[in-house]
N, CA, C and O of each residue as an XYZ file, in Angstrom:
360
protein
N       0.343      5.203    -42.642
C      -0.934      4.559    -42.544
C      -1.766      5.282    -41.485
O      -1.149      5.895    -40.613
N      -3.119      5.276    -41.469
C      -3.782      5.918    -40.986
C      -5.005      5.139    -40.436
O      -5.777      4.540    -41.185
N      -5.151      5.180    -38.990
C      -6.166      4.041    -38.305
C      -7.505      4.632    -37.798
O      -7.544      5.856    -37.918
N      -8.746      3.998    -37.197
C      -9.769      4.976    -37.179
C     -10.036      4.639    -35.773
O     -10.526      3.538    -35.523
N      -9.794      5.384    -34.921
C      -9.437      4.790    -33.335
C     -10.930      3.824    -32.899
O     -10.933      3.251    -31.810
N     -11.658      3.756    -33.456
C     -12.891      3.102    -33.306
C     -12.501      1.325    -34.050
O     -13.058      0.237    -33.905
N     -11.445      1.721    -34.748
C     -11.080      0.163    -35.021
C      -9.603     -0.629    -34.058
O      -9.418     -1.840    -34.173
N      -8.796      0.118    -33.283
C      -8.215     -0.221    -32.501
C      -8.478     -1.365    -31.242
O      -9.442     -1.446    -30.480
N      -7.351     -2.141    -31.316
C      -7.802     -3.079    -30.226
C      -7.625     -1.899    -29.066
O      -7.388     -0.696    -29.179
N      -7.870     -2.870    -27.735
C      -7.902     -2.196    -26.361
C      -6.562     -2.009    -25.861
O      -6.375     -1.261    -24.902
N      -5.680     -2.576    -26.381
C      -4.558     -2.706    -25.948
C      -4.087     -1.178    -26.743
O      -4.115     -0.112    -26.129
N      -3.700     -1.277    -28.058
C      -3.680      0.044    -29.300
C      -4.374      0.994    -28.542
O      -3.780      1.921    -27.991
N      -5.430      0.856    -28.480
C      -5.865      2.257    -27.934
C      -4.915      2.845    -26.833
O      -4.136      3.796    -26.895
N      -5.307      1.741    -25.510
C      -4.135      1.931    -24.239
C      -2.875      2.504    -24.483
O      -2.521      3.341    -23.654
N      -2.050      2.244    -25.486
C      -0.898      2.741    -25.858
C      -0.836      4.057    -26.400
O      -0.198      4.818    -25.673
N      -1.390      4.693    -27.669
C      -1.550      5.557    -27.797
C      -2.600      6.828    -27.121
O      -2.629      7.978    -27.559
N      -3.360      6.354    -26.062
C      -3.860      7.170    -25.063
C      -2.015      7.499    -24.198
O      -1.318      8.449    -23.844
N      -1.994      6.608    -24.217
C       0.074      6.813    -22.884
C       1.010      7.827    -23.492
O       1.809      8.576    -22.931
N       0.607      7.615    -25.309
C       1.808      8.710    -25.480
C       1.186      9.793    -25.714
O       1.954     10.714    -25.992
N      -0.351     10.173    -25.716
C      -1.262     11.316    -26.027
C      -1.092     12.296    -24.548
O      -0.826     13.480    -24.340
N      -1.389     11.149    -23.714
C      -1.294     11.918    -22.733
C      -3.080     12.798    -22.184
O      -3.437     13.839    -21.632
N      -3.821     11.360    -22.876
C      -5.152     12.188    -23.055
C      -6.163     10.703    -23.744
O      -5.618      9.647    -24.065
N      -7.642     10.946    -23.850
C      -8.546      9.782    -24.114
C      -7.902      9.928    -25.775
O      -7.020     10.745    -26.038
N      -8.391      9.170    -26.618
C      -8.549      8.874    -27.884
C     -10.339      8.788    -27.925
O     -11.037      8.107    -27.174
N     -10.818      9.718    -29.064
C     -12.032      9.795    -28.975
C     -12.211      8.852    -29.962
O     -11.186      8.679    -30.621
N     -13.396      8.009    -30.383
C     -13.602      7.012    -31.476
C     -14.093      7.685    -32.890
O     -14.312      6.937    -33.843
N     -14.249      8.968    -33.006
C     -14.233      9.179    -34.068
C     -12.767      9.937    -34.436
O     -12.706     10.756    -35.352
N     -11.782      9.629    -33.748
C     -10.648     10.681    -34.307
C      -9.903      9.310    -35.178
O     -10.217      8.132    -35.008
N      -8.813      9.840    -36.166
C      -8.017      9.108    -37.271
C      -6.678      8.763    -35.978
O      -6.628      9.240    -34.845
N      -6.066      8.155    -36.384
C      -4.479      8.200    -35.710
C      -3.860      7.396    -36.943
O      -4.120      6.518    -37.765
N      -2.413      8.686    -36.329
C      -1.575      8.297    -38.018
C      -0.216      8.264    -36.991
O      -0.123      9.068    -36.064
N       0.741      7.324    -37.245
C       2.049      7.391    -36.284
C       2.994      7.647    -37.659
O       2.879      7.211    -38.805
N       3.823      8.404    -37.133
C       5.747      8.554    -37.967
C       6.651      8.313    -36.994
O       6.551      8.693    -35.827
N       7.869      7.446    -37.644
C       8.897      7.331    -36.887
C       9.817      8.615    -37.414
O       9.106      8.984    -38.349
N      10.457      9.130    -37.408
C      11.152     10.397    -37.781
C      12.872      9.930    -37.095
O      13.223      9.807    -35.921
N      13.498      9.795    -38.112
C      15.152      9.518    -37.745
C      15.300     11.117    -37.585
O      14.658     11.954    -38.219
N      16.465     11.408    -36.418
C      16.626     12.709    -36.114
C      18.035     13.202    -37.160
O      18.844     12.445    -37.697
N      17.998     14.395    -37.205
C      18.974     14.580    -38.174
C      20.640     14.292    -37.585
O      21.007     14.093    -36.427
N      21.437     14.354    -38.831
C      22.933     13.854    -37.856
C      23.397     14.961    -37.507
O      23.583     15.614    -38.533
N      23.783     15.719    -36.323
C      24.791     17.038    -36.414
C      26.063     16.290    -35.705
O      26.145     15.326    -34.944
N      27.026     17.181    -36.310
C      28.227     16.843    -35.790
C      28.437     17.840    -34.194
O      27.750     18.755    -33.740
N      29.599     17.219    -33.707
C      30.093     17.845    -31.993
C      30.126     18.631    -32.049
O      29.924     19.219    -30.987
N      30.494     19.773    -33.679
C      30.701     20.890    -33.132
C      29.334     21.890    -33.602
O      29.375     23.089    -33.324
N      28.376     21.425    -34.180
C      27.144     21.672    -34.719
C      26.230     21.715    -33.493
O      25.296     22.438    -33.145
N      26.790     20.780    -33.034
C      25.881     20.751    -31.560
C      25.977     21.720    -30.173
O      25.255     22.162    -29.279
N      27.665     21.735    -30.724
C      28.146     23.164    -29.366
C      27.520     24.025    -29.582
O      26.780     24.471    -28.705
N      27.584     24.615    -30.900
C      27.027     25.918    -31.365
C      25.362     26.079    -31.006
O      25.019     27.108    -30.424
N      24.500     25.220    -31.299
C      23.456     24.840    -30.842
C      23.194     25.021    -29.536
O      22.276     25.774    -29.213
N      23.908     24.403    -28.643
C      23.689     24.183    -27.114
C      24.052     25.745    -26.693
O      23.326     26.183    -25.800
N      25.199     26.774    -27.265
C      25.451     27.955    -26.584
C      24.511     29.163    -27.250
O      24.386     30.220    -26.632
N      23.950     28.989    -28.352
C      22.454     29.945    -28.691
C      21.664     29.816    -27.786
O      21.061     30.798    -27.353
N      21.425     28.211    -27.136
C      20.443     28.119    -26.657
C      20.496     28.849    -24.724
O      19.494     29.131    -24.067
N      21.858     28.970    -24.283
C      22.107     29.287    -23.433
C      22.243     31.008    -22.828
O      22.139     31.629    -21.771
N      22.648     31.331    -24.792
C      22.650     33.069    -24.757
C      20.844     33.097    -24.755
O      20.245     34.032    -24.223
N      20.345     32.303    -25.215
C      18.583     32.660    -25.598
C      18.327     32.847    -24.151
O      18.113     34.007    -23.799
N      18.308     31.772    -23.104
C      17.735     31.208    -22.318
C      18.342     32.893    -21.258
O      17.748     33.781    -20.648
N      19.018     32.740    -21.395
C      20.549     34.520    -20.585
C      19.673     35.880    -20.431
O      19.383     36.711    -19.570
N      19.362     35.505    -22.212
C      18.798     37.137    -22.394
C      17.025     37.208    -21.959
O      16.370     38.244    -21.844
N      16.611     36.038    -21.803
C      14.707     35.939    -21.653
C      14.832     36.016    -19.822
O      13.966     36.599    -19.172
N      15.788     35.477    -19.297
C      15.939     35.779    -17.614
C      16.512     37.236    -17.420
O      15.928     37.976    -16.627
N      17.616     37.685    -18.096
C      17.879     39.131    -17.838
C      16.368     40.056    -17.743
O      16.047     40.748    -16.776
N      15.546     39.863    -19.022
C      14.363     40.674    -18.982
C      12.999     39.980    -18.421
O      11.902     40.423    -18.763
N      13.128     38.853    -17.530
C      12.026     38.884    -16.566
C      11.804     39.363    -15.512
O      12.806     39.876    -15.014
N      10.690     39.449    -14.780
C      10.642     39.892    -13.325
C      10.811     38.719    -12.359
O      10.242     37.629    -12.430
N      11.815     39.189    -11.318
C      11.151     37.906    -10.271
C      10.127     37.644     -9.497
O       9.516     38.566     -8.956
N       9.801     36.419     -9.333
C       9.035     35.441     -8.640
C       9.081     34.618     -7.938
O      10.013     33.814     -7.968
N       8.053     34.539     -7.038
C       8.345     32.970     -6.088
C       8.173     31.719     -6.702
O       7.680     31.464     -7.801
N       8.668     30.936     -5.808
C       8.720     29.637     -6.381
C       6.850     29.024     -6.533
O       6.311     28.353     -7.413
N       6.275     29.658     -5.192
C       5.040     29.158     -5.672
C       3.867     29.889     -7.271
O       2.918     29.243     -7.716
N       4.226     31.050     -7.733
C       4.076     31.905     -8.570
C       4.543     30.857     -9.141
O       3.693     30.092     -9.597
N       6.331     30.390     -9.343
C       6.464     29.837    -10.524
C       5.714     28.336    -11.107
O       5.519     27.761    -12.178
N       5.463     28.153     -9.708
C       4.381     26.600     -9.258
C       2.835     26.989    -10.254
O       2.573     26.463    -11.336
N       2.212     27.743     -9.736
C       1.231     28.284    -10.360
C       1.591     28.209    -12.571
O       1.270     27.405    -13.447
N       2.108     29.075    -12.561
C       2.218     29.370    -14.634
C       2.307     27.938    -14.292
O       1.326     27.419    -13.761
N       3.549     27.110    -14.573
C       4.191     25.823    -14.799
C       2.845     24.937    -15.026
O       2.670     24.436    -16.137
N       2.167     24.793    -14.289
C       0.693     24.434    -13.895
C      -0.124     24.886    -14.862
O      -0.396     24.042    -15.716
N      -0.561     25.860    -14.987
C      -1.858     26.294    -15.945
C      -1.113     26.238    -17.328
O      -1.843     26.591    -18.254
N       0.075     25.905    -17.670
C       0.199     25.965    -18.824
C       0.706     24.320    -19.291
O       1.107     23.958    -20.397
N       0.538     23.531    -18.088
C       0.478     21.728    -18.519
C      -1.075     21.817    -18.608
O      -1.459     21.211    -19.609
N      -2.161     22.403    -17.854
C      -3.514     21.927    -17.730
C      -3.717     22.720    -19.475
O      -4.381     21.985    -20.206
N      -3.428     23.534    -19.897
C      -3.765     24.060    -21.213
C      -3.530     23.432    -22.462
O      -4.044     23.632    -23.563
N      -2.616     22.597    -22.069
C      -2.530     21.378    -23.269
C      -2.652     20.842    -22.735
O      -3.837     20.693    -23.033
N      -2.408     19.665    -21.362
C      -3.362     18.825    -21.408
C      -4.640     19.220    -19.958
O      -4.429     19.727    -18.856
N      -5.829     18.763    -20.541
C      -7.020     19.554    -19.474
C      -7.320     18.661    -18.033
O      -7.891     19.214    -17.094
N      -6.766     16.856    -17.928
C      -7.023     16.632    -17.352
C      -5.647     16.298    -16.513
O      -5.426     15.129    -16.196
N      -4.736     17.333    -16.164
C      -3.057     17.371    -15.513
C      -3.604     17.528    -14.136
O      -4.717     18.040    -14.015
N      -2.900     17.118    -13.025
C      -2.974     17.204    -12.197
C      -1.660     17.303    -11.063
O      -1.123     16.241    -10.745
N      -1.221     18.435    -10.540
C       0.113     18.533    -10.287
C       0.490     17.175     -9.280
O      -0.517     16.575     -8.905
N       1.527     16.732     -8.898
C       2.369     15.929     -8.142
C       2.509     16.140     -6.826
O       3.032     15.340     -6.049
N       2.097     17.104     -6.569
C       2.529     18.015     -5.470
C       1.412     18.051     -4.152
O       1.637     18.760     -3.172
């Protein structure tokens, strides 16, 4: 189903602004899916978890290092790039 955020109560709106992470403009649609995740088994999942560890191995072997505030900086401009109004914690 598909809603027209201009017909949302205040509350609806409030909620899906929380999981947007951002305003809801009144002319945009909003459409929600629940999505069941698929089943993998324990050992579907090992295999999974150690690609992801050779991936993660081989993208640090071929970076350069950096400081932590450098790494402060990217981490940052690339939450404000999806969302525009982020503001670090810090």
């Amino acid at each position: 189903m598909i809603w027209k955020a201009k017909d949302l109560s205040a509350d609806q709106k409030a909620a899906i602004e929380s999981l947007l992470g951002r305003q809801v403009l009144e002319n945009e649609s909003i459409s929600v899916h629940a999505i069941e995740p698929p089943v993998l088994s324990s050992e579907r999942r090992a295999e999974l978890a150690q690609a992801l560890r050779k991936h993660f191995a081989e993208v640090d072997a071929r970076r350069e290092p950096g400081s932590p505030e450098e790494a402060d900086k990217v981490l940052t401009e690339a939450m404000r790039s999806t969302r525009p109004g982020y503001r670090s914690h810090r």
